[in-house]
BALOBA-1460 file (C-alpha; in Angstrom, 3 decimals):
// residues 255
<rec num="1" residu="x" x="-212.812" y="56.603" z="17.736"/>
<rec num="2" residu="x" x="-211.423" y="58.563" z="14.987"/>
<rec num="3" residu="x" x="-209.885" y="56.540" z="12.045"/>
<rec num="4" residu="x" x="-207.074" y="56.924" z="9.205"/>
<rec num="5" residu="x" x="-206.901" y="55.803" z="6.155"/>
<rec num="6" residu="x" x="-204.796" y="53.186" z="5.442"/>
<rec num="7" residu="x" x="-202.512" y="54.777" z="2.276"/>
<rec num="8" residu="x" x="-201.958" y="57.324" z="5.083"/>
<rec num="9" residu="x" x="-200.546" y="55.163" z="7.462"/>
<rec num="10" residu="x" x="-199.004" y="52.786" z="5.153"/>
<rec num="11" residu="x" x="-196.559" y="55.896" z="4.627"/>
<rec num="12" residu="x" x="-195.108" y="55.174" z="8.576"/>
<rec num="13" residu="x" x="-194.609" y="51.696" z="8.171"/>
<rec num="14" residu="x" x="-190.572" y="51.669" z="8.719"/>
<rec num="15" residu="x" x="-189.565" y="54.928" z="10.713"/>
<rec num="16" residu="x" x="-189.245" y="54.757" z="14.454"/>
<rec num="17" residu="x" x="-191.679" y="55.485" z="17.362"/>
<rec num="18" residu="x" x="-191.413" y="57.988" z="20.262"/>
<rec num="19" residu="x" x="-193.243" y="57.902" z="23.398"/>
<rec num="20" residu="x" x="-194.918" y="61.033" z="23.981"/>
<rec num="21" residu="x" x="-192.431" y="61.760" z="26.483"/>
<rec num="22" residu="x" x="-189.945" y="61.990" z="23.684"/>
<rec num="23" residu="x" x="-188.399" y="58.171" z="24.713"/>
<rec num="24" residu="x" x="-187.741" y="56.306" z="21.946"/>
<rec num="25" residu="x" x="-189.902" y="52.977" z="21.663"/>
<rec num="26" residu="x" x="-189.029" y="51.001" z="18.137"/>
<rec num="27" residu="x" x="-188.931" y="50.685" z="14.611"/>
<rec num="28" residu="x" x="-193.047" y="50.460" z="13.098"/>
<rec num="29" residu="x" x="-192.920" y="46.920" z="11.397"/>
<rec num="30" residu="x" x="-196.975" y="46.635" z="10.203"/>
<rec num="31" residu="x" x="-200.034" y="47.949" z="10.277"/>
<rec num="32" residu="x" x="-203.664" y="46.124" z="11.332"/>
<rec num="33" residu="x" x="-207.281" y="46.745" z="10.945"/>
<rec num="34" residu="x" x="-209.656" y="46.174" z="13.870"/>
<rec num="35" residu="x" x="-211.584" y="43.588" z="14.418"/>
<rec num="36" residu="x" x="-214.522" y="44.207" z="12.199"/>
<rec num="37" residu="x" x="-211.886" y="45.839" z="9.147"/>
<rec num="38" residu="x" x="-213.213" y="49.382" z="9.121"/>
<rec num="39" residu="x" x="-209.872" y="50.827" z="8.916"/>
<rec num="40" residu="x" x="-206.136" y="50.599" z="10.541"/>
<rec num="41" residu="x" x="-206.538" y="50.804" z="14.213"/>
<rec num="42" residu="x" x="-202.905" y="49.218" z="14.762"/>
<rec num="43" residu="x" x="-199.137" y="49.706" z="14.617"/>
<rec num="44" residu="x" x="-197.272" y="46.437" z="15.968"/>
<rec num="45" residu="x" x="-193.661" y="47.898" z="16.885"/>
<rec num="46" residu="x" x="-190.587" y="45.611" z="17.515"/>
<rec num="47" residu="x" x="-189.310" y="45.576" z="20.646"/>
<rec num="48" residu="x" x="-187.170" y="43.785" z="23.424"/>
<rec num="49" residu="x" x="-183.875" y="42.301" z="22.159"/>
<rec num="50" residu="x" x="-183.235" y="42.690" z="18.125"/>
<rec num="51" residu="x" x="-186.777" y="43.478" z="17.902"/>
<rec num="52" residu="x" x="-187.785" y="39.386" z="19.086"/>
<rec num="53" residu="x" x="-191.279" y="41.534" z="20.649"/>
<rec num="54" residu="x" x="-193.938" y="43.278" z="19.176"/>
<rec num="55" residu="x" x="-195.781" y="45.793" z="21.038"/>
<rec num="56" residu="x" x="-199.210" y="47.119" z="19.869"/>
<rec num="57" residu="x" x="-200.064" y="50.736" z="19.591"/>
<rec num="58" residu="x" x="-202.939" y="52.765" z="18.354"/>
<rec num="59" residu="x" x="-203.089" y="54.330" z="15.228"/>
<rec num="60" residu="x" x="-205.335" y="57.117" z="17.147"/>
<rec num="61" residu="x" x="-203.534" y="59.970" z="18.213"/>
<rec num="62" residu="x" x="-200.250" y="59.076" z="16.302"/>
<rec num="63" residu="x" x="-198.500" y="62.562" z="14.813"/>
<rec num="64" residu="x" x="-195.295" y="62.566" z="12.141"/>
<rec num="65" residu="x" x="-192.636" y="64.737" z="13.310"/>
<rec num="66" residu="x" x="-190.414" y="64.775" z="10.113"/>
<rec num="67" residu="x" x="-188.914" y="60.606" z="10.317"/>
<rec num="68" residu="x" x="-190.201" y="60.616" z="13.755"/>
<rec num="69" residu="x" x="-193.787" y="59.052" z="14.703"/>
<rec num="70" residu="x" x="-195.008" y="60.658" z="18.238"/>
<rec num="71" residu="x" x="-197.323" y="58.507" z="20.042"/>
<rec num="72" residu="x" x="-199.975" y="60.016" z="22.582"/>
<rec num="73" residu="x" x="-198.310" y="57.290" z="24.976"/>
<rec num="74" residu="x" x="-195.400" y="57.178" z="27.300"/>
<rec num="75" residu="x" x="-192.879" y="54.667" z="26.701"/>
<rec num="76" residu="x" x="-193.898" y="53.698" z="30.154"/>
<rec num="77" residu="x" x="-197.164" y="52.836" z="29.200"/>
<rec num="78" residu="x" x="-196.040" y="50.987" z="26.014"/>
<rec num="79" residu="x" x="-193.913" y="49.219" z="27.644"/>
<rec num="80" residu="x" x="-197.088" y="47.577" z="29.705"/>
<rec num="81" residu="x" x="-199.283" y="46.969" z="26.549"/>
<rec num="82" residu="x" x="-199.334" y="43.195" z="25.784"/>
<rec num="83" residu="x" x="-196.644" y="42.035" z="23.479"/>
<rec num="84" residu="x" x="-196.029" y="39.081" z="21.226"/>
<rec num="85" residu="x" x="-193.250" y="37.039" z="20.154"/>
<rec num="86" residu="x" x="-192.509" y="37.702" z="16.335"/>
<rec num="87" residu="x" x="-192.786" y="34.475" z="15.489"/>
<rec num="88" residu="x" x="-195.947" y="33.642" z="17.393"/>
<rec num="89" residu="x" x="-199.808" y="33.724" z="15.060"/>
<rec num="90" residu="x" x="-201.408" y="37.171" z="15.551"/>
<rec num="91" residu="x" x="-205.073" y="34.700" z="15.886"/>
<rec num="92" residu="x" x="-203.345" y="33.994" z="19.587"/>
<rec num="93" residu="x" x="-203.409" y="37.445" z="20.597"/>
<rec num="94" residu="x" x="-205.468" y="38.616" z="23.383"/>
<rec num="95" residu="x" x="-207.646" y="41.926" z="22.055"/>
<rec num="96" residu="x" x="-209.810" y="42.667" z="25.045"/>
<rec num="97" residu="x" x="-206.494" y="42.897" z="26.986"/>
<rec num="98" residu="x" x="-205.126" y="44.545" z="24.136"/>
<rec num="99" residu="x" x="-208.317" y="47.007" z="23.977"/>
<rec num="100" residu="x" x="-208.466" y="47.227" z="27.534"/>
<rec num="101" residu="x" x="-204.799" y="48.491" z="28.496"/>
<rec num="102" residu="x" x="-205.838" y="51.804" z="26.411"/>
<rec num="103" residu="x" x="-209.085" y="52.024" z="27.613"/>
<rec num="104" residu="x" x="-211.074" y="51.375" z="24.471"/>
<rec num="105" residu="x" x="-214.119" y="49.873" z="24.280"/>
<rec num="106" residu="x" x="-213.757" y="45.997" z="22.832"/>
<rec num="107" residu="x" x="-216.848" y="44.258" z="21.517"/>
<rec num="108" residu="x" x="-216.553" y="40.777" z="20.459"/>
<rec num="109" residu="x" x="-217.530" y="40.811" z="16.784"/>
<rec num="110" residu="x" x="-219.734" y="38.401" z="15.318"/>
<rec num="111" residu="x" x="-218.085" y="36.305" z="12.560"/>
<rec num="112" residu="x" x="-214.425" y="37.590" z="12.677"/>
<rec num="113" residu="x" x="-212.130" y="36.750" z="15.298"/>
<rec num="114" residu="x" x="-208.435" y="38.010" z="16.345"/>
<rec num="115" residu="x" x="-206.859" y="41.158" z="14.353"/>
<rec num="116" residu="x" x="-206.829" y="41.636" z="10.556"/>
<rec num="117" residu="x" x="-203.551" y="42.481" z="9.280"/>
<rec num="118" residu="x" x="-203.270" y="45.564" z="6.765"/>
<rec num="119" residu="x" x="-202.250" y="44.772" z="2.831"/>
<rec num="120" residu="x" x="-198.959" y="47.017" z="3.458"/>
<rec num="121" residu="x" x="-197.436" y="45.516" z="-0.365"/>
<rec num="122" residu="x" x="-200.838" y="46.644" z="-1.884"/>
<rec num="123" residu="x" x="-199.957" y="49.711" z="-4.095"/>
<rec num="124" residu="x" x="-196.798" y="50.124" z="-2.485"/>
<rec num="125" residu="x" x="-193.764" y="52.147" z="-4.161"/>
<rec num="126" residu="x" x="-190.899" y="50.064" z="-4.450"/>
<rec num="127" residu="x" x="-188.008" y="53.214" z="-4.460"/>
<rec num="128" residu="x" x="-187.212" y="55.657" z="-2.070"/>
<rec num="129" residu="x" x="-187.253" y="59.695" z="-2.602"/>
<rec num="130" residu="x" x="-183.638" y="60.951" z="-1.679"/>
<rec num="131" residu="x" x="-184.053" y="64.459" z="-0.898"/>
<rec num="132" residu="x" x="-181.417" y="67.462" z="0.299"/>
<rec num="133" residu="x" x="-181.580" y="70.763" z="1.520"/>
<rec num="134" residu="x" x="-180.959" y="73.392" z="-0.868"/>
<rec num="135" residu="x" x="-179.420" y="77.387" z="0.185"/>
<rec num="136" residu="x" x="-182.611" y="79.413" z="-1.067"/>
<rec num="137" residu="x" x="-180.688" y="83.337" z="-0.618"/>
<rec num="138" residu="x" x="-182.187" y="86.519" z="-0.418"/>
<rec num="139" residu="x" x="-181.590" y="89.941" z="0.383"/>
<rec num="140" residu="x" x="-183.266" y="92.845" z="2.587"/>
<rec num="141" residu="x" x="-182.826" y="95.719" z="3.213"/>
<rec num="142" residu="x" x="-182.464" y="97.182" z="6.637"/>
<rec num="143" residu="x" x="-180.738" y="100.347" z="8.545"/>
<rec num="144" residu="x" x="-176.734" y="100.285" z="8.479"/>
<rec num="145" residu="x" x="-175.426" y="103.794" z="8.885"/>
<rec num="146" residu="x" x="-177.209" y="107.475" z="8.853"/>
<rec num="147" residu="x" x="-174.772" y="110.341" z="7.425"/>
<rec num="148" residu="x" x="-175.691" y="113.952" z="8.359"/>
<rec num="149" residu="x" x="-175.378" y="117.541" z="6.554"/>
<rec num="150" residu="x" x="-173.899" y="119.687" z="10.099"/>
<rec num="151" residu="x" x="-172.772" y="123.120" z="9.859"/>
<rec num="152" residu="x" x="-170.604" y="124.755" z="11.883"/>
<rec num="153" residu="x" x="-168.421" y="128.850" z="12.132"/>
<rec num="154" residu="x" x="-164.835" y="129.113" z="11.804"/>
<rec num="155" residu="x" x="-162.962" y="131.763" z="12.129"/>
<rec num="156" residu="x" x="-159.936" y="132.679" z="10.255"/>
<rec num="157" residu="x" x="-157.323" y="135.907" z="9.383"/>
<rec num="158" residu="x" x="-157.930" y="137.618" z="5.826"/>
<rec num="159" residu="x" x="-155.763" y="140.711" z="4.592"/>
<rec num="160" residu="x" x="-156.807" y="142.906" z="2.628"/>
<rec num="161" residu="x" x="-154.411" y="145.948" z="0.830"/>
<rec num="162" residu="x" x="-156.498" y="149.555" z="0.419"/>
<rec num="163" residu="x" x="-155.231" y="152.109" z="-1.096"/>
<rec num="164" residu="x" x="-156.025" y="155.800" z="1.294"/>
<rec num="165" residu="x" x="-154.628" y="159.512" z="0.516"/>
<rec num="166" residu="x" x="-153.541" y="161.992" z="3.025"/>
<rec num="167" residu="x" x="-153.052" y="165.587" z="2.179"/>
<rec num="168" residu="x" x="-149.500" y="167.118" z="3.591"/>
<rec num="169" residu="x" x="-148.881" y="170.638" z="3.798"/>
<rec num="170" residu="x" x="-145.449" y="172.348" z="1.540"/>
<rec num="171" residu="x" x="-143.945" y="175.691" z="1.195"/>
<rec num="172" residu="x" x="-144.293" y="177.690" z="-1.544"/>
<rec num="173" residu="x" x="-142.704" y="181.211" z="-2.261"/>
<rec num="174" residu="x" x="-143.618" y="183.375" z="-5.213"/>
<rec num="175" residu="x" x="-141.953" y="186.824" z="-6.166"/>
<rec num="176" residu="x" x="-143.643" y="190.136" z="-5.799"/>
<rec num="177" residu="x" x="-145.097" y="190.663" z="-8.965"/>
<rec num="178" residu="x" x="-147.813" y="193.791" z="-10.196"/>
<rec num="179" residu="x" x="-151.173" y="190.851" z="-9.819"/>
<rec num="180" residu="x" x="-149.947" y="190.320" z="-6.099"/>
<rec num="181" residu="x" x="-148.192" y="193.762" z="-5.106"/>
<rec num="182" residu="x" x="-151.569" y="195.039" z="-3.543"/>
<rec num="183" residu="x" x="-151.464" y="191.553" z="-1.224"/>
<rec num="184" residu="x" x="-148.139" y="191.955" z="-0.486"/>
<rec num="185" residu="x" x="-148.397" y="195.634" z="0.985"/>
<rec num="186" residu="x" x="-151.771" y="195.099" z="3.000"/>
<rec num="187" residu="x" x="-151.732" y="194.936" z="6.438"/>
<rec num="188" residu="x" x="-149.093" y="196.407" z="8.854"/>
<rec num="189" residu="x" x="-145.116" y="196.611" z="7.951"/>
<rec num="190" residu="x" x="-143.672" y="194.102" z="10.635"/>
<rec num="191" residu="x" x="-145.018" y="192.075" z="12.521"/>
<rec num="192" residu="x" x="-145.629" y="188.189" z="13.887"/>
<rec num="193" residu="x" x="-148.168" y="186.505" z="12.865"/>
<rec num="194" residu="x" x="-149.911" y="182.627" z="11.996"/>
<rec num="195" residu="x" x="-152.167" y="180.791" z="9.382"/>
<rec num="196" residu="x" x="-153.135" y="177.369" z="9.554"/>
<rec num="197" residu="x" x="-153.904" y="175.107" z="6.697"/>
<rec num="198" residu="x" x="-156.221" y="172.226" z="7.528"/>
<rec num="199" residu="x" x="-154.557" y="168.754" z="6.097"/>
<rec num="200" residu="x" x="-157.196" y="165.989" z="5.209"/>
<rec num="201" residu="x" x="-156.694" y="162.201" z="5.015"/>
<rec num="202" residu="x" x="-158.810" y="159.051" z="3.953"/>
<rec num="203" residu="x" x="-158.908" y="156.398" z="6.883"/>
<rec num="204" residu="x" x="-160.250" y="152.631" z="6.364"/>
<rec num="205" residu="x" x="-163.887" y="151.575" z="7.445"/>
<rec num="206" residu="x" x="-164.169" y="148.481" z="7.902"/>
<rec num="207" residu="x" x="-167.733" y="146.661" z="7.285"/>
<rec num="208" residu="x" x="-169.498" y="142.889" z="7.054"/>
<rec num="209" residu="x" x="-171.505" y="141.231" z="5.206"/>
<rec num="210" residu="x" x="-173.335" y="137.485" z="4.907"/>
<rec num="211" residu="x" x="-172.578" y="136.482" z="0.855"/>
<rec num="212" residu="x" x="-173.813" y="133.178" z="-0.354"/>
<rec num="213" residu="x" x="-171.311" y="131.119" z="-1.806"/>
<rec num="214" residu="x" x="-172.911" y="127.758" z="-2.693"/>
<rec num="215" residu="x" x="-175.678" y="125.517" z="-1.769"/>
<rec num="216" residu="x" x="-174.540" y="121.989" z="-0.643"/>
<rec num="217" residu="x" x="-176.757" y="118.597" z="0.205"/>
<rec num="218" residu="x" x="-176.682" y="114.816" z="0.679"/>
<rec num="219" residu="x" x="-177.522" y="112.594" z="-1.836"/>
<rec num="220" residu="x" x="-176.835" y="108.518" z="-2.007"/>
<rec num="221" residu="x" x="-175.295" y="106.167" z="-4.504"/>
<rec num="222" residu="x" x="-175.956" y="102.599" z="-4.640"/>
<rec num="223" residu="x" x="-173.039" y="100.402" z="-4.682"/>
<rec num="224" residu="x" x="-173.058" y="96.811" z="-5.576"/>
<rec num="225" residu="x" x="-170.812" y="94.332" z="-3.631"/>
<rec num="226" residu="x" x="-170.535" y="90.229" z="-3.174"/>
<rec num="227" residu="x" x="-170.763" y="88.709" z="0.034"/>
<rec num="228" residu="x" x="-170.020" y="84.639" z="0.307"/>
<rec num="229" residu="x" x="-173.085" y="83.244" z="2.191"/>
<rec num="230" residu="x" x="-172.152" y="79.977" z="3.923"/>
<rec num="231" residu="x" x="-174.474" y="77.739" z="5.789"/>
<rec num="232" residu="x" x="-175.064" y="73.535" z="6.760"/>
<rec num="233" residu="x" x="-177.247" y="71.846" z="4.659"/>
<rec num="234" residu="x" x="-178.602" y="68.198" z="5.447"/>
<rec num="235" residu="x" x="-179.130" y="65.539" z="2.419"/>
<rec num="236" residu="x" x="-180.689" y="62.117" z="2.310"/>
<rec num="237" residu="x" x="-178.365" y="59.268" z="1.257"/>
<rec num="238" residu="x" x="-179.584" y="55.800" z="-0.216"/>
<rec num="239" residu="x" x="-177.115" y="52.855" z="0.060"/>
<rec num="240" residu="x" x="-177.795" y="49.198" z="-0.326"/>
<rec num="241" residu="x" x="-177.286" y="46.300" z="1.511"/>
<rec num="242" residu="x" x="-177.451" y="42.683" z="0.190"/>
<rec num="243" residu="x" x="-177.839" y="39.819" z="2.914"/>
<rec num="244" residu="x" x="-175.382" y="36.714" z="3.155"/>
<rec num="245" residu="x" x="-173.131" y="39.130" z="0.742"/>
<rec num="246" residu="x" x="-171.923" y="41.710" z="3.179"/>
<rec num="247" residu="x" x="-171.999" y="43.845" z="0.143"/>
<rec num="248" residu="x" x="-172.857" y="47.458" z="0.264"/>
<rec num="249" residu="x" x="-173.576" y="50.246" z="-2.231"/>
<rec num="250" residu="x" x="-174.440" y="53.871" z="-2.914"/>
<rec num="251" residu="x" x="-176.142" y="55.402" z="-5.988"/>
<rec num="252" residu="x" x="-173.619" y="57.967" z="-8.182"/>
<rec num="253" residu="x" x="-175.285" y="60.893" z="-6.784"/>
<rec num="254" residu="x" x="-174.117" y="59.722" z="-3.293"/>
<rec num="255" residu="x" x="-170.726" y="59.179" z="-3.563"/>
């Protein structure tokens, strides 16, 4: 059967008991050896009305669950163990029954008889640790947004003014003179005739072309902001409590 040592369970003398069915069973009052004093083998609980009973449990199997002490029992079965009246002498109490309702093996030891309480004062601290949650923040970082370069074609109206000449055709008349006389008389005296002048003019051409204007791209800033974090935190508080007085206290920190 394994076994604990006893500054380790001295440390669950006071919190409460739970069943392993998660019931509730009392408050831990002591701790005992076995028979022979190898070790503690026993937690006597208070029980029954304002704790008058004590029922034993093992010390085997017991697990701490924060203030909470799980027993590998159901309250059920604690419930059944043998129990003694507080005020009864723990030399009166019945181990093989005790032994037997948890199915361990009991042998009757040779020079020591009845259960061997534990020194629980031995060593022990005489304050309490009060103790409090604390907000421990951090930050990290994770996706909130994605921005996007997208490009798209508009189309829009642009006028442009050109400049274009035209050639237009205008009479001219000269006088006979002795340079052109020769013109003048060739050909016959009177008759019709025609001459055409072919008139010339500049017309717009119109033409395209891809020009780059500027390059453009994402890039990202880093901003800095504050954000109010706000959570429940627990704390331990230690008050005191004199008997016959009715008198009550808290330390500073407390109040």
């Amino acid at each position: 059967m394994p076994t604990y040592e006893t500054d380790q369970v001295r440390a669950w003398i006071g919190h409460t008991a739970y069943g392993s069915d998660g019931e509730k069973i009392g408050k831990i009052e002591d701790v005992y050896e076995d028979h022979v004093g190898s070790g503690p083998e026993w937690f006597a609980i208070s029980t029954g009305w304002f704790g008058s009973k004590q029922t034993f449990a093992p010390v085997a199997g017991a697990t701490a669950d924060g203030d909470r002490l799980i027993l590998p029992f159901t309250k059920d079965q604690l419930r059944d163990a043998p129990n003694y009246d507080t005020a009864s002498s723990m030399d009166e109490f019945d181990s093989d029954r005790l032994y037997g309702h948890y199915g361990m093996a009991w042998e009757e030891p040779a020079t020591t008889t009845g259960t061997a309480r534990v020194d629980v004062d031995a060593g022990r601290d005489d304050a309490m640790t009060r103790s409090e949650e604390e907000l421990n923040v951090s930050t990290r970082q994770r996706e909130a947004g994605r921005a996007r370069l997208r490009k798209w074609v508009e189309t829009e109206q642009r006028s442009v003014t050109v400049p274009v000449r035209r050639e237009v055709a205008r009479l001219v008349t000269e006088p006979i003179t002795d340079a052109n006389i020769d013109r003048a008389l060739d050909g016959p005296e009177i008759r019709e005739n025609e001459f055409d002048v072919v008139l010339h003019e500049e017309e717009v051409v119109v033409d395209k072309q891809v020009v780059p204007k500027e390059r453009v791209r994402l890039e990202t800033d880093t901003v800095q902001e504050e954000r109010v974090v706000e959570d429940t935190v627990r704390k331990e508080r230690i008050g005191m409590e004199a008997d016959g007085t009715g008198r009550t206290g808290l330390t500073d920190r407390d109040r």
